[in-house]
C-alpha positions as a Markdown table, in Angstrom:
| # | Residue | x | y | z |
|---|---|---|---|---|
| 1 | Unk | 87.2 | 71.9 | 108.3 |
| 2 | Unk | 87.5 | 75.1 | 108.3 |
| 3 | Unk | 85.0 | 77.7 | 106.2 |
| 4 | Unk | 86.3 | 80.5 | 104.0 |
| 5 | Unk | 84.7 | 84.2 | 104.5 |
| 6 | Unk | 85.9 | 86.4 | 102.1 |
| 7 | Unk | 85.6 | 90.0 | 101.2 |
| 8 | Unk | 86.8 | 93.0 | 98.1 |
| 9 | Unk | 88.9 | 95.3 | 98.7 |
| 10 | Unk | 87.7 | 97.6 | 95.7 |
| 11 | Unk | 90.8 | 99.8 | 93.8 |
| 12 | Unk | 87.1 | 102.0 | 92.8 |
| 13 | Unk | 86.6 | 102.8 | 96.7 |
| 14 | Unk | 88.7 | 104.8 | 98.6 |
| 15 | Unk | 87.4 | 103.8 | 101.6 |
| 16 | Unk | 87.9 | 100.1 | 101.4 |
| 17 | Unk | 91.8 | 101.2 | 100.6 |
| 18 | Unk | 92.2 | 103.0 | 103.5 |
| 19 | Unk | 90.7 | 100.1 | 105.7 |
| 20 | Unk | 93.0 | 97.8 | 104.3 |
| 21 | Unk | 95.9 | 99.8 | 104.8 |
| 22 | Unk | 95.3 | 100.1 | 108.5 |
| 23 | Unk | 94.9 | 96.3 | 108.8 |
| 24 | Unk | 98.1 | 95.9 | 106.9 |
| 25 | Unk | 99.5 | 98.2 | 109.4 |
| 26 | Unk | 98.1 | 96.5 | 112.0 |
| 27 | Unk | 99.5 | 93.1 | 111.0 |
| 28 | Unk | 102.7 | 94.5 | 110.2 |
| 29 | Unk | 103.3 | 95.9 | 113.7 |
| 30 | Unk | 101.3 | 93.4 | 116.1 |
| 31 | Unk | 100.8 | 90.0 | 114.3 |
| 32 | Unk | 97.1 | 90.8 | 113.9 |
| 33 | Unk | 94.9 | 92.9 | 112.5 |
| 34 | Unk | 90.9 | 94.2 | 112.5 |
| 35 | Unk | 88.4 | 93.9 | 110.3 |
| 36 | Unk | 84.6 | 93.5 | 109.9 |
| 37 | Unk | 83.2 | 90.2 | 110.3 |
| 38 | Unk | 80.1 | 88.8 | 107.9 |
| 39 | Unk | 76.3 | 90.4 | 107.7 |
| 40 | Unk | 74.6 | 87.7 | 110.0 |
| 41 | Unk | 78.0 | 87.4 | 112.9 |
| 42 | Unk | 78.3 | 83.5 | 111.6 |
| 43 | Unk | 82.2 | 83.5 | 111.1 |
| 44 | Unk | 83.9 | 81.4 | 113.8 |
| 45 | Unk | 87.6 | 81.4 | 115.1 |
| 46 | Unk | 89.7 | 78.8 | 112.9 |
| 47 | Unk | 87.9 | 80.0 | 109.8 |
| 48 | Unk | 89.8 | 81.1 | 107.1 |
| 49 | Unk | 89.3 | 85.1 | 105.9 |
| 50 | Unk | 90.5 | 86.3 | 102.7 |
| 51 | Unk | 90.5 | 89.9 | 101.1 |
| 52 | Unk | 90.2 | 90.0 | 97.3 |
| 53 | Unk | 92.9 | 92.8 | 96.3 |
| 54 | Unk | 93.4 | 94.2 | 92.9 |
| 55 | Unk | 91.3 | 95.0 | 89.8 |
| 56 | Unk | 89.5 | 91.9 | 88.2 |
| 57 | Unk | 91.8 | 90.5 | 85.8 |
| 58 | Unk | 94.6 | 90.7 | 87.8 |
| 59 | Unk | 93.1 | 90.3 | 91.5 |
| 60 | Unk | 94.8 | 87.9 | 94.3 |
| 61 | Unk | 93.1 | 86.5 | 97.3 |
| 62 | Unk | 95.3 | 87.0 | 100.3 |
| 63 | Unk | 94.8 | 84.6 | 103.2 |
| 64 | Unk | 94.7 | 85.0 | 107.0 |
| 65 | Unk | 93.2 | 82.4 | 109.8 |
| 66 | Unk | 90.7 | 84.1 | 112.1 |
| 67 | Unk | 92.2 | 84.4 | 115.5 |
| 68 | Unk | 89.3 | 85.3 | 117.5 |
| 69 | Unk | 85.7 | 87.2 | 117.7 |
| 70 | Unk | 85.6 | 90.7 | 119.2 |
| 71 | Unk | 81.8 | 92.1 | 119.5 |
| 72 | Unk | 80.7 | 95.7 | 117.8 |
| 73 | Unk | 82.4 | 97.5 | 120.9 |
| 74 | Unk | 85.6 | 97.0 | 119.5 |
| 75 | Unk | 84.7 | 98.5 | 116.0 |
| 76 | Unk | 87.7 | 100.7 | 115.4 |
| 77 | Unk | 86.8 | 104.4 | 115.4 |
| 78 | Unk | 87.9 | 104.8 | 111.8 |
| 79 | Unk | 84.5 | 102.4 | 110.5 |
| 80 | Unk | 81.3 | 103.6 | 109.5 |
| 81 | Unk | 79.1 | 103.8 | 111.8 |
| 82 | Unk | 75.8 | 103.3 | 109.6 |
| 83 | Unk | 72.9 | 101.6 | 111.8 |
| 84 | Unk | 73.3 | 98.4 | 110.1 |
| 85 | Unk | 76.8 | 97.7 | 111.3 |
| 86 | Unk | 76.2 | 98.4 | 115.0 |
| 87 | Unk | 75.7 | 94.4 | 115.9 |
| 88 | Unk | 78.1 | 93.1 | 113.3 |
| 89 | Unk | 81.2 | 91.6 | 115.1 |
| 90 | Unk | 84.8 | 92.0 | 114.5 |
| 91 | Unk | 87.3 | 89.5 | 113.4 |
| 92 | Unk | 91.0 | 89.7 | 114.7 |
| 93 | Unk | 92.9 | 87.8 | 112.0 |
| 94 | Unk | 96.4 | 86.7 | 111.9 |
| 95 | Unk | 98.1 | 85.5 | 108.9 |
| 96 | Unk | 97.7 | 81.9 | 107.8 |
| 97 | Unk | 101.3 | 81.0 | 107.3 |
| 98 | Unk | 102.5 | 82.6 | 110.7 |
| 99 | Unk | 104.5 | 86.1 | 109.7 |
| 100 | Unk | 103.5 | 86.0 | 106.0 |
| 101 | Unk | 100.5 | 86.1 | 103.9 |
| 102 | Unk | 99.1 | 83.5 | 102.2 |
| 103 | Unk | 98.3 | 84.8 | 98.4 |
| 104 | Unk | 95.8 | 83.2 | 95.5 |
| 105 | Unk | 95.3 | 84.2 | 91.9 |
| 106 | Unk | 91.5 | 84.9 | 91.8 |
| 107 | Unk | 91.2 | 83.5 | 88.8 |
| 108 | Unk | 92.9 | 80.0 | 89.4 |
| 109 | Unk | 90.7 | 80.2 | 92.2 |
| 110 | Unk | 87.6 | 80.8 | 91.1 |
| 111 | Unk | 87.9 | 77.9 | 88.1 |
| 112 | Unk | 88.6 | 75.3 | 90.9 |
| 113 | Unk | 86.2 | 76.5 | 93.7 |
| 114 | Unk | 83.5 | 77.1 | 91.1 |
| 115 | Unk | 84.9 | 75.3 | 87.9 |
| 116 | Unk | 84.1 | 78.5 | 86.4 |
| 117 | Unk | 85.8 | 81.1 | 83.3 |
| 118 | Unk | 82.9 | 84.0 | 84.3 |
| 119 | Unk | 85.2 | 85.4 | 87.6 |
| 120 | Unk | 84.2 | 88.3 | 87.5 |
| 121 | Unk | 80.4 | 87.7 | 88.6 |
| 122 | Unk | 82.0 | 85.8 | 91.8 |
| 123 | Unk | 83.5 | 88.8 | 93.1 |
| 124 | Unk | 82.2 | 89.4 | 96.5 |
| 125 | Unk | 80.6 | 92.5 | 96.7 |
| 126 | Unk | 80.6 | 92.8 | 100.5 |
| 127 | Unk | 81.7 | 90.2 | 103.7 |
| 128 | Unk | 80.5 | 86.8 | 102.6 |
| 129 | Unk | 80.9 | 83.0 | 103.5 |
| 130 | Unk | 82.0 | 80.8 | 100.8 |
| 131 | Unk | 79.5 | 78.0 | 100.1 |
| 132 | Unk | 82.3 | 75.6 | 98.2 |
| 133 | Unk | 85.2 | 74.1 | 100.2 |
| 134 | Unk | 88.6 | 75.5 | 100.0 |
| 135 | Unk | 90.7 | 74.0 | 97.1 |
| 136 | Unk | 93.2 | 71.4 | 98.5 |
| 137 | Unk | 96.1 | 73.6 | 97.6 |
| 138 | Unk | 95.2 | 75.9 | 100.2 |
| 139 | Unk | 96.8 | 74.3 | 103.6 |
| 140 | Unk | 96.2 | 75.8 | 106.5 |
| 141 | Unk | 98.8 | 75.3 | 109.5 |
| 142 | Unk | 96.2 | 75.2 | 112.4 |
| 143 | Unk | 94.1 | 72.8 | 110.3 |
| 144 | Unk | 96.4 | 70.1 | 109.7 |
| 145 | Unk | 95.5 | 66.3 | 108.8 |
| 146 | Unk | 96.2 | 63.2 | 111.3 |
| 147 | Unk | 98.5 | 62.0 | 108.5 |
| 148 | Unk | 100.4 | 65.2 | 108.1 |
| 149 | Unk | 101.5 | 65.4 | 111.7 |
| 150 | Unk | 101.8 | 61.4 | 111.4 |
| 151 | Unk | 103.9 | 61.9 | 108.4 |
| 152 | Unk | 105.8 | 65.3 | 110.4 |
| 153 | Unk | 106.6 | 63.4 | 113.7 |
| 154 | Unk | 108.2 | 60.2 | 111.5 |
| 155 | Unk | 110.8 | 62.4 | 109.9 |
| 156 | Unk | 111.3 | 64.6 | 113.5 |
| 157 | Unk | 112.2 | 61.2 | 114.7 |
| 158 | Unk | 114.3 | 60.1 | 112.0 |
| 159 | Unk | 116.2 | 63.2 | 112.0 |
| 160 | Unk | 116.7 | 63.0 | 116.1 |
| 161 | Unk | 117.9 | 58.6 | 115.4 |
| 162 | Unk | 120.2 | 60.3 | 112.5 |
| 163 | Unk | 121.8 | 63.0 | 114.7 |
| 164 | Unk | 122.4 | 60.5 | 117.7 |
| 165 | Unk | 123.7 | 58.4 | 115.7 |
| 166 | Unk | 126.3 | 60.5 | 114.5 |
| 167 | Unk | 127.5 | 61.2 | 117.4 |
C-alpha cells in the first residue's frame, strides 16, 4: 500500500509559489514534474505526494504518484541551496490520474485521516510522511486491488462476448 508524503505550498511565501508554478509547468509540458523529496530521503516510487494549496479554510490537497528518485544532483538550479538540503533527494512525480490531478478538500481530509475538526494544526509545515493510511476514497491507478482488475477484466470480457455477438 502505498504511503502518502505530503507538503504546503504557503500563499504567505513567495518562494514556495514560484516552486509550484515551475512544477506545474513542468507537468503541464512533460507529464512530470520536480520537487523536493522528504528530510530523511525515505519516500519510495509508488508513493503517493500531495501539495497542500490554498489558505487554511479553503485549502485542497492535490495528488500525484511518485514516478521515480533522482539523487541531490538533479536539484533544479532554481532551489535553495542551504547546507541542509544538499543530500535530500528529488522526487519526479506524475499525476495520479494519468493527465489530470487528483484534488482533496483539506478539511474533509483531515476529519477522516485524523477524525479531527482542529485542521489547521495538521498542516504540514515542511515535506513530511503521513503516519495514517490514505482514506479509501483516494484510488490510486497504479495501486489497484486483485478484485478491481477481477471485477475490470469481467466487464472487458463481457463487452468483447456482447460485440461478437452482434455481429
Amino acid at each position: 500500500m502505498p504511503q502518502l508524503v505530503w507538503t504546503r505550498i504557503s500563499p504567505k511565501k513567495e518562494v514556495a509559489i514560484n516552486d509550484f508554478k515551475y512544477f506545474e509547468e513542468e507537468i503541464n509540458t512533460s507529464g512530470e514534474g520536480h520537487w523536493d523529496g522528504d528530510k530523511y530521503n525515505k519516500a519510495v516510487v509508488g508513493d503517493t505526494f500531495a501539495f497542500v494549496v490554498g489558505p487554511v479554510d479553503s485549502a485542497r490537497l492535490e495528488f500525484y504518484t511518485i514516478a521515480r528518485i533522482g539523487d541531490s544532483s538533479e536539484r533544479l538550479h532554481h532551489w535553495s541551496t542551504a547546507p541542509h538540503l544538499k543530500t535530500r533527494k528529488v522526487v519526479i512525480l506524475r499525476p495520479v490520474t494519468g493527465n489530470s490531478t487528483k484534488t482533496y478538500n483539506f478539511k474533509q481530509f483531515v476529519s477522516q485521516v485524523y477524525k479531527s475538526k482542529n485542521y489547521a494544526r495538521k498542516f504540514p509545515r515542511q515535506t513530511q510522511r503521513v503516519m495514517s493510511p490514505l482514506p479509501k476514497d483516494i484510488i490510486l491507478g497504479e495501486h489497484k486491488t486483485k478484485e478491481t482488475l477481477t471485477r475490470q477484466l469481467d466487464e472487458m470480457t463481457e463487452f468483447i462476448l456482447k460485440l461478437k455477438n452482434k455481429n
